[in-house]
N, C-alpha and C positions, 0 to 999 in steps of 0.2 A: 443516529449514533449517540451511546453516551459520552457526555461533554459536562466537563464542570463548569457551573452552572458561572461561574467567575468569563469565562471563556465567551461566553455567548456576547458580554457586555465587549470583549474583545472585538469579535465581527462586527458588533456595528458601530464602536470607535470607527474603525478600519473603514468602513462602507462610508461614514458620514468626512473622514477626512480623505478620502481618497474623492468623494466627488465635491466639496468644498474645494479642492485642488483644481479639478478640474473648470468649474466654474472662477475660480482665481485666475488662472490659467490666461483663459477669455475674456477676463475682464485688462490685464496684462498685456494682450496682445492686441484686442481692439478699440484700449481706449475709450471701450464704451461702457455706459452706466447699465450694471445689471440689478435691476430694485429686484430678487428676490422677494424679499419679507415686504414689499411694497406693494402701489398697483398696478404695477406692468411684470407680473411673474411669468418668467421664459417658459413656465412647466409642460407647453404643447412644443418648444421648439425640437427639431430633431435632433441636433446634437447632446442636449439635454437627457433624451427620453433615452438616444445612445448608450452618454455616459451610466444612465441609471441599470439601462441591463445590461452593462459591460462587467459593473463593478460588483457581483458574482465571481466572474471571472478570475478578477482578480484578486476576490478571496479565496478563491481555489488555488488558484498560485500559493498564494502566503502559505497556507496549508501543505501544498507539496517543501515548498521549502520550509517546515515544521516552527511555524512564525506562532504556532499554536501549543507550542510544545512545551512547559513550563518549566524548565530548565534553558530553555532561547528565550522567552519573554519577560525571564527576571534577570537577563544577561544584559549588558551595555553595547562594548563591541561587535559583540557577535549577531546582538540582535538587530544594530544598525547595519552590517553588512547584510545578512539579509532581509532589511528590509530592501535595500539598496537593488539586489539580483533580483528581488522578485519584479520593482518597478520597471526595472531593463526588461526584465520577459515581459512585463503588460503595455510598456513601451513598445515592443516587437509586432505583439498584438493589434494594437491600435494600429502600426505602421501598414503591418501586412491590411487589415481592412479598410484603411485609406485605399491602398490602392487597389484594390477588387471593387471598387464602391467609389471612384472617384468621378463617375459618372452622376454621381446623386450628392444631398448635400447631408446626408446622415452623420459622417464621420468627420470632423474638423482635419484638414488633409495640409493644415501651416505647422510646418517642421517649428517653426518658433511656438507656436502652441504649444506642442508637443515636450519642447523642451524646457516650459515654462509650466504645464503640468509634473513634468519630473519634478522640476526642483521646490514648487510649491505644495506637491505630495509629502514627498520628503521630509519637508521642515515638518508638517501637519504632523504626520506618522511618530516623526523623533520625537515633538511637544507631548503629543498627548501619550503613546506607549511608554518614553522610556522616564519623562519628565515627572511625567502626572499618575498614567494608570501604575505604572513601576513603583513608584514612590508610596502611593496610597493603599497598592497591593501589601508591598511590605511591613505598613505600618500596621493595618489590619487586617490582616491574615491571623492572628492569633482572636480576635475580638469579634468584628462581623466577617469574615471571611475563611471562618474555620473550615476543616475537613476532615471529618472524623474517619479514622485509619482502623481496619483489623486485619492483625495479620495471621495469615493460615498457615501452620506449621511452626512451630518453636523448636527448632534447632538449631544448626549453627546459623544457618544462612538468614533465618528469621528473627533470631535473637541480634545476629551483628546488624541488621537494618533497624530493626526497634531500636537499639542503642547510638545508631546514626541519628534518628530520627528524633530521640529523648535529647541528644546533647548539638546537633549541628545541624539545625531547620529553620533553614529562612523561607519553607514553600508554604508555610499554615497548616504543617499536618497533625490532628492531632490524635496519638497513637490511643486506641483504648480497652485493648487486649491481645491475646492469642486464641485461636481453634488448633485444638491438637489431637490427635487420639493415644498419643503413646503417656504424656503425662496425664496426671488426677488433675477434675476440676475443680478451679482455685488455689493450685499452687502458684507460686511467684515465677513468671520464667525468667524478667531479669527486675531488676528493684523498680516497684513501682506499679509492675504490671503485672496480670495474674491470665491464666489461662481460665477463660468462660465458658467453654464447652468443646464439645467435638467437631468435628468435622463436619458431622450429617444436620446438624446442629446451623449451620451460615443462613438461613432464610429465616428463622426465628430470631437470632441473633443481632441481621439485621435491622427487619425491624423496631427491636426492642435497645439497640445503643443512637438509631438514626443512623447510619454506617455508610460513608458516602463513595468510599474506596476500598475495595479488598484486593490484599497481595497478598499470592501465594508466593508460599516458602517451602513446598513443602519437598523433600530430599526421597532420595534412593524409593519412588514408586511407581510399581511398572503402568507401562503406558497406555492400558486399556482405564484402569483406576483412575488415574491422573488426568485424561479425558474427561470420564463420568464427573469428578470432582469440579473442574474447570466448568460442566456444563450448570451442576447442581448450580457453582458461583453466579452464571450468568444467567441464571431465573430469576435471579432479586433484581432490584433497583440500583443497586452499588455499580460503580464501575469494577473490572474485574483487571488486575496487572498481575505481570508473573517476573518471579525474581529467583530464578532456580537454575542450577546448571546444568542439569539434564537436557535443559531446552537452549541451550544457550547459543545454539545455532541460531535463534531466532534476533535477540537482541545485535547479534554479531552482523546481521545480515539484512535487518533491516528500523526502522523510525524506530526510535526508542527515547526513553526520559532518563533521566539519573536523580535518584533519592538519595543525599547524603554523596557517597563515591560508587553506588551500587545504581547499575545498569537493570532498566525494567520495562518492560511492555504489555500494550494493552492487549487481550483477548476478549471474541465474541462482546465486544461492545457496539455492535451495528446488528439492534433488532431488525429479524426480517418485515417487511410491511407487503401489505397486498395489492399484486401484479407487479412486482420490483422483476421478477423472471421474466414476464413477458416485456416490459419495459428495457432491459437490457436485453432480449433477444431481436425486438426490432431495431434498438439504436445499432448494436452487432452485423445486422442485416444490411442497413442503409451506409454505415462507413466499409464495410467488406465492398459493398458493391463499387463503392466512389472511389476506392483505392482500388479493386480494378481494374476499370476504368482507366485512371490515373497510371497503374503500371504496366499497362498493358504493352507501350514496347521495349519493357523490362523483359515481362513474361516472354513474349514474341523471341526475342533476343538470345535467352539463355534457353528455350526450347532449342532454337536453330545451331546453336553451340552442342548441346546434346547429342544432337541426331548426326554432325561432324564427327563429334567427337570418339562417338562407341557405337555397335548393334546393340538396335533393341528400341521398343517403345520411350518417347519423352516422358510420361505419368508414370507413377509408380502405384499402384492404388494393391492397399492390403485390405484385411478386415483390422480393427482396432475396438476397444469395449471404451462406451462412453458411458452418459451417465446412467447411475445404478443398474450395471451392469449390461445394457443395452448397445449391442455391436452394431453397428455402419462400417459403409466403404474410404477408407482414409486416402487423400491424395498429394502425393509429394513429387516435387520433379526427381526423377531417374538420378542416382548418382554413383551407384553400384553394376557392375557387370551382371547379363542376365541372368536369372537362375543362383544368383547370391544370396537370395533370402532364404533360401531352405538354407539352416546352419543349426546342426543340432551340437556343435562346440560352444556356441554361441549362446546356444537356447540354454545345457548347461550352468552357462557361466553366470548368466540373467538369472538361472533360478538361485545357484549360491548366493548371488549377489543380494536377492532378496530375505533368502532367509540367514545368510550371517550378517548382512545388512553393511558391511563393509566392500569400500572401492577398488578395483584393480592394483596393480602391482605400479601403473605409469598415476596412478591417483586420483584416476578416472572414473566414472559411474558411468562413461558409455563405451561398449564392450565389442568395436571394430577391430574388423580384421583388415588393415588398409592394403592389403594386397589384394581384394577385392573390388577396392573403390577406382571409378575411374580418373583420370587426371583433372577433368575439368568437376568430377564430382569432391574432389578434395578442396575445392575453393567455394565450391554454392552450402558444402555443407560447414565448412569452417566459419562462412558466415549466414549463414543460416538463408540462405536465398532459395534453398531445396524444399523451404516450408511454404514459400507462397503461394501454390497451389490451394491449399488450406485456405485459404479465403473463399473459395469456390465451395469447402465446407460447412464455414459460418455459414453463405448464404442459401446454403439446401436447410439451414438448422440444428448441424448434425454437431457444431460447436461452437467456439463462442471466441471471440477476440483474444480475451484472458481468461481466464483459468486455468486449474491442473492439466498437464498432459494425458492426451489418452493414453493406455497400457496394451500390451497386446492380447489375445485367448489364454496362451500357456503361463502369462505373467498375473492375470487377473486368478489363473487357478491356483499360484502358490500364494496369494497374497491372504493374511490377516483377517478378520474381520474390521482390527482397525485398520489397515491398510485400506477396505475398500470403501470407506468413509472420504476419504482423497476425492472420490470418482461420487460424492452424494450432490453435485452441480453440475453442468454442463462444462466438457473441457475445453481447453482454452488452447491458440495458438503458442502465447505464451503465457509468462506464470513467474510466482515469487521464486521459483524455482532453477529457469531457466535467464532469470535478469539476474539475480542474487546467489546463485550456485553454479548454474553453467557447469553442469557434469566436473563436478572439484567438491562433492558432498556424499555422505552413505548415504546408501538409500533410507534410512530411519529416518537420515537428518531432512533428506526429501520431502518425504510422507509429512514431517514435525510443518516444513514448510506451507505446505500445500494445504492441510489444514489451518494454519495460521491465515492462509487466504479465504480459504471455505468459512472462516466463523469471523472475519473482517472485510469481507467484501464489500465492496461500495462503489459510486462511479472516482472519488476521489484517487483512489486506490489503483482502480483501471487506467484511470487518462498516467500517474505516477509510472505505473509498469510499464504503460506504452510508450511512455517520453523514456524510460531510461532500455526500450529493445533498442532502439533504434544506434544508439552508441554501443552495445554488446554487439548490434547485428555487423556494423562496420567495421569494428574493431577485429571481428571474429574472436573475442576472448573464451576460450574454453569449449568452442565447438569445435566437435570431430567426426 
């Protein structure tokens, strides 16, 4: 992933005081002499080797909670509350593997350790982020710690962030042009700064200013363009943010930074690398299988509820089109009356829906007719418990934990060419789509989604989606 390059010295701050903590910890609570830097170094003992490949871990935490985000790491409060939630979740961590493992002596399993690792994390964390790297960041951000900015598009929305940026920047940005295609190059777009080329122009560019971040700004262009343009960005070196309202579903909806008072995010910054597809289809494989496993007198349970409740088979299995354009058997528990799925009102509505891209009348993007649905299927489908069968998909292959939803035949034939770009990965149980929209978005705003996941994908990104189903699934927020 691209990371400024400031950031990277972050992680292993992070790593070196999260495990100085933890060896603090144990020296704390056993009273005993730990000579590290001497001649008795613990570096074989197990709890040690523990801590070392725990703390991953719990930089991936930091990370879901956007401890990485420079608008949280040059904050005070905010950045000390979470640092605070993320040690409670890597506290959880530790807890839960104490006890799966309290048979063995890997995981130090003394509540007082534990609690003496928090509070000597903590202090570490607050010294060196908020005291030291905060302070130092600040001061030289302008000197050794610059960041050279271009922004794409000089119009309103490009012009009023260069003038955020020119008069109220404590981040180190330093701004040093425009790409435009409507104005001449080398005009002034606002005092100071001139427009240096077009558009097609960003890979010459930046190489030739050094260019360490590009934001788009660019307004009212439709969205096959705006694509291309985003991809052309994401061929250089620069990191690639977007700050435009057309897209603005996306900041609304999900991690985002703030420049100045304007809301921006990153795109296609997670080059692809080789075998990352087959690497996340076996991890996909082996957690589909363990969960299960695991739910299996879940599954048992709301099968036997089914088969009470209506006639008709438990499984609902249709054809659905996955990736690029490749159809398989899709399988959901039953929650419709038989012979429900043929619905050409339905099918209809789906196609309007697609192509004016706009939601139902109730505000919805899913287009049930609940007179259809059975009684026990209005509660598995509100909370999504009608999907777990779909595990039994992952593990044929046929998809994947997260990603985009699959589509059906007749929806894959009105859709776009950019639309079937959505469908250019393996689809997913669930998705940025279904944890952050939950049928309350147009379909455009979907698609904007789903691609935001397709050119950001990562495991960071997946374990995020999959910790925040689990509160949509319970909740049932916006399933119907």
């Amino acid at each position: 992933m691209k990371r400024r390059k400031h950031e990277y010295l972050l992680i292993v701050l992070d790593w070196i005081c999260v495990n100085a903590g933890f060896v603090l910890a144990l020296k704390l609570q056993t009273r005993v002499a730990i000579h590290i830097l001497f001649t008795h170094p613990p570096f074989m003992e197990p709890w040690l080797l523990f801590m070392i490949g725990y703390t991953p871990f719990i930089t991936l935490i930091f990370n879901l909670n956007r401890l990485y985000n420079i608008n949280v790491y040059l904050t005070v409060s905010h950045q000390v509350w979470q640092i605070v939630v993320s040690l409670l979740y890597s506290v959880m961590g530790i807890a839960l593997l104490s006890y799966f493992t309290k048979a063995t002596s890997i995981v130090v399993d003394s509540r007082l350790t534990v609690l003496y690792f928090l509070l000597m994390s903590l202090i570490l964390l607050v010294i060196s982020r908020v005291l030291i790297f905060r302070t130092v960041f600040r001061s030289l951000a302008y000197s050794i710690l610059p960041r050279r900015m271009l922004i794409v598009g000089a119009g309103k929305t490009g012009t009023r962030l260069a003038t955020r940026v020119a008069t109220r920047n404590p981040l180190g940005l330093h701004l040093t042009g425009f790409l435009d295609d409507e104005l001449p190059v080398g005009m002034e777009a606002i005092p100071g700064f001139n427009v240096l080329g077009r558009i097609e122009d960003v890979p010459r560019i930046v190489e030739e200013e050094d260019i360490d971040e590009i934001v788009v700004c660019v307004e009212n262009e439709p969205d096959i363009p705006y694509l291309e343009m985003l991809d052309r960005c994401a061929q250089t070196r620069a990191m690639v943010l977007v700050a435009a309202q057309q897209f603005a579903v996306i900041p609304q909806r999900t991690h985002q930074e703030v420049y100045g008072d304007m809301p921006v995010f990153g795109v296609m910054n997670t080059p692809p690398y080789l075998g990352r597809p087959a690497f996340k289809q076996a991890g996909d494989m082996l957690v589909a299988s363990l969960m299960a496993l695991f739910l299996a007198p879940v599954l048992i349970g709301i099968a036997l509820v089914i088969k009470l409740d209506s006639r008709g088979p438990v499984f609902f299995k249709q054809i659905r089109i996955g990736k690029g354009g490749r159809p398989f058997a899709f399988f959901k528990f039953r929650s419709m009356y038989v012979g429900s799925d043929v619905d050409k009102a339905r099918e209809e509505k789906l196609k309007a829906f697609i192509q004016e891209g706009k939601a139902d009348e109730a505000g919805t993007s899913k287009i049930v007719d609940d007179r259809k649905v059975t009684p026990i299927g209005r509660w598995i489908r509100r909370t999504s418990l009608d999907e777990l069968p779909q595990l039994f998909n992952v593990i044929r292959g046929d998809m994947s934990l997260v990603g985009p939803r699959p589509c059906l035949p007749y929806e894959w034939n009105n859709y776009s060419e950019w639309h079937k770009k959505r469908l250019s990965v393996t689809p997913g149980c669930t998705g940025v789509w279904q944890v952050l929209g939950r049928s309350r978005v147009s379909f455009r705003d979907m698609v904007l989604l789903d691609l935001y996941y397709v050119h950001n994908m990562s495991f960071t990104m997946d374990v995020w989606l999959l910790l925040k189903t689990v509160p949509v699934m319970l909740l049932g927020t916006g399933g119907k």
